[in-house]
N, C-alpha and C positions, 0 to 999 in steps of 0.2 A: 614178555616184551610187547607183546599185544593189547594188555591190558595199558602198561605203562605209557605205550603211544597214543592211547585214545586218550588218557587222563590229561596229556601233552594235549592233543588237540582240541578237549575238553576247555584247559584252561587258557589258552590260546584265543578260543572264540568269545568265551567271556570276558576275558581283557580287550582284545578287537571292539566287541559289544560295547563295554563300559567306556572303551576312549571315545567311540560314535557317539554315546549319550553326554558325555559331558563336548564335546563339538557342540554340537547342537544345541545343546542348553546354552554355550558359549556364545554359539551366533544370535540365538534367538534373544538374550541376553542384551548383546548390541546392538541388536535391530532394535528392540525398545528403546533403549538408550537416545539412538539416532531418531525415534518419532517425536519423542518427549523434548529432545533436542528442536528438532524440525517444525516442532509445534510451538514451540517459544519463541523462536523465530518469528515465526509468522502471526503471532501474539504482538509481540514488539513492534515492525512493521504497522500494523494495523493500527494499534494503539496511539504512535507516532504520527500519523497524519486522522488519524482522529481525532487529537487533541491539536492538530495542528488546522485542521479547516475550522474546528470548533473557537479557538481564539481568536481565527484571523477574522469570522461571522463575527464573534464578538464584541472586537476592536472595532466594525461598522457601526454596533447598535452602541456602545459606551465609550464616545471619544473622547472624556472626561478623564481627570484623574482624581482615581479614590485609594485607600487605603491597600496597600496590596496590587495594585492595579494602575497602570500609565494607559491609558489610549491615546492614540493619534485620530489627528482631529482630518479625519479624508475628505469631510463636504470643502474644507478650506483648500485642499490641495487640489480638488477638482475643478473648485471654481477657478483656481491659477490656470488650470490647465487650459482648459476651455477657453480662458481669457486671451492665453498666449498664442489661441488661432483666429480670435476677434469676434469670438461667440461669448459673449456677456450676460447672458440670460441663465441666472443660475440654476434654472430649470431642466437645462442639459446634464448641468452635475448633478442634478436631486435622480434624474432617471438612468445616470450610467450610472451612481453610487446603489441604487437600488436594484439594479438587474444583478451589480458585482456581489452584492448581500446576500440575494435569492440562490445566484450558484454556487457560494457557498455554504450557505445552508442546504441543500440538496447535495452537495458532496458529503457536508458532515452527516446526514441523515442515512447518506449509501455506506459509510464508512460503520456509523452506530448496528445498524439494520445486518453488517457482516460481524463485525462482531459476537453479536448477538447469537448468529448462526453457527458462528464457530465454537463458540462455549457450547452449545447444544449439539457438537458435533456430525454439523448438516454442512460438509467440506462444499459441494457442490454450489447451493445458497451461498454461502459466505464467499467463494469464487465469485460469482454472479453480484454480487453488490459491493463487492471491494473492488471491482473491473470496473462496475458503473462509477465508484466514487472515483478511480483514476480519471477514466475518461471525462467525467464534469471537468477537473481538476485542469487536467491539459488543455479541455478549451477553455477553461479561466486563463492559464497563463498563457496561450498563446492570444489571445485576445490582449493580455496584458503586454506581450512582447508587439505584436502590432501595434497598440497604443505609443509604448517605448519610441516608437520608430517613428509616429506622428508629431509628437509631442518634442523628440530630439533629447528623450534620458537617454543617455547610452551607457551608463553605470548601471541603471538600474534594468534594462535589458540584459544584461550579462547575465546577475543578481534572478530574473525571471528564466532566461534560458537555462540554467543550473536547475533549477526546481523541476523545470520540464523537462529533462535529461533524469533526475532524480527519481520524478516520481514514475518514469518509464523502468530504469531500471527496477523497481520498488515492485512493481508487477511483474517482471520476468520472474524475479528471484519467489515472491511469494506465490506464483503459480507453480514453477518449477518444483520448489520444495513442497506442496499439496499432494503433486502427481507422481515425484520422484519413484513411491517405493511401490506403486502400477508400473513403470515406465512408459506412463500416458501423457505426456506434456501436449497439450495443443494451445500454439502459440500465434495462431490463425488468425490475422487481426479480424474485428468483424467489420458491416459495413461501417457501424458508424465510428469506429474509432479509423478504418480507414478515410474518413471525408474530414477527420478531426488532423490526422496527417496531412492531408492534403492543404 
């Protein structure tokens, strides 16, 4: 009988045992799952407004249309612009159109620059220049929605307001899902994106 109970609590522990290791293979399992997931995620994301400050730079430098390609013609619509507050000197458009070119290429560069970081698996880096390409990003269109409001577009203030709502969310979500499986989120504006608020 003695014998028998041990055999009993014998095989008892190695079933116990064996359902523990397949749990844990199971979780571990899914937790990969969910990084691979988490990571395409923020693949996507990234990718999406990299190719989107990269066009919109582009659309500045080739307002032409070629094969494949429509540009809008923006030194023309600056000069409307400008015109319609009695500033005529199309000098004004030549240096807003060029500062607007400049920060977008500087977002597209922050955006390339995390990328970059992220395939090399430097989460940190690629945080740090995907937060810089937002924040270019916001005071581009908050600049743009100020303009909106100079100028009297109110369609296309709307149209700019969504973007900067967007591209805010677009930072929540890909910092959150970087730090989720730490549970280290820090969502602490810094100053300059605080004075970019402001």
């Amino acid at each position: 009988e003695s014998h028998s109970t041990y055999r009993q609590h014998l095989y008892r522990s190695k079933a116990t045992s064996s359902g523990q290791v397949r749990r844990t293979h199971h979780l571990h399992t899914n937790r990969l799952k969910a990084m691979k997931e988490s990571k395409l995620i923020q693949y996507l994301i990234l990718i999406h407004w990299l190719f989107f400050a990269g066009t919109t730079a582009l659309d500045k430098l080739i307002p032409d249309v070629y094969p494949l390609w429509v540009g809008a013609d923006f030194y023309t619509l600056f000069v409307k612009l400008f015109a319609s507050l009695g500033i005529k000197d199309p000098i004004f458009a030549t240096i807003a159109l060029a500062g607007v070119s400049i920060v977008e290429i500087v977002a597209f560069t922050s955006f390339l620059l995390a990328l970059v970081f992220l395939i090399r698996k430097n989460t940190k880096s690629a945080e740090q220049w995907f937060s810089r390409g937002i924040l270019t990003s916001l005071i581009l269109f908050s600049l743009f929605s100020i303009g909106d409001q100079v100028f009297g577009d109110r369609f296309t203030l709307l149209e700019h307001g969504i973007f900067w709502c967007i591209l805010l969310i677009s930072w929540v979500v890909f910092l959150y899902i970087g730090n989720k499986e730490s549970n280290n989120v820090n969502l602490t504006p810094s100053t300059s994106l605080r004075l970019t608020v402001i």
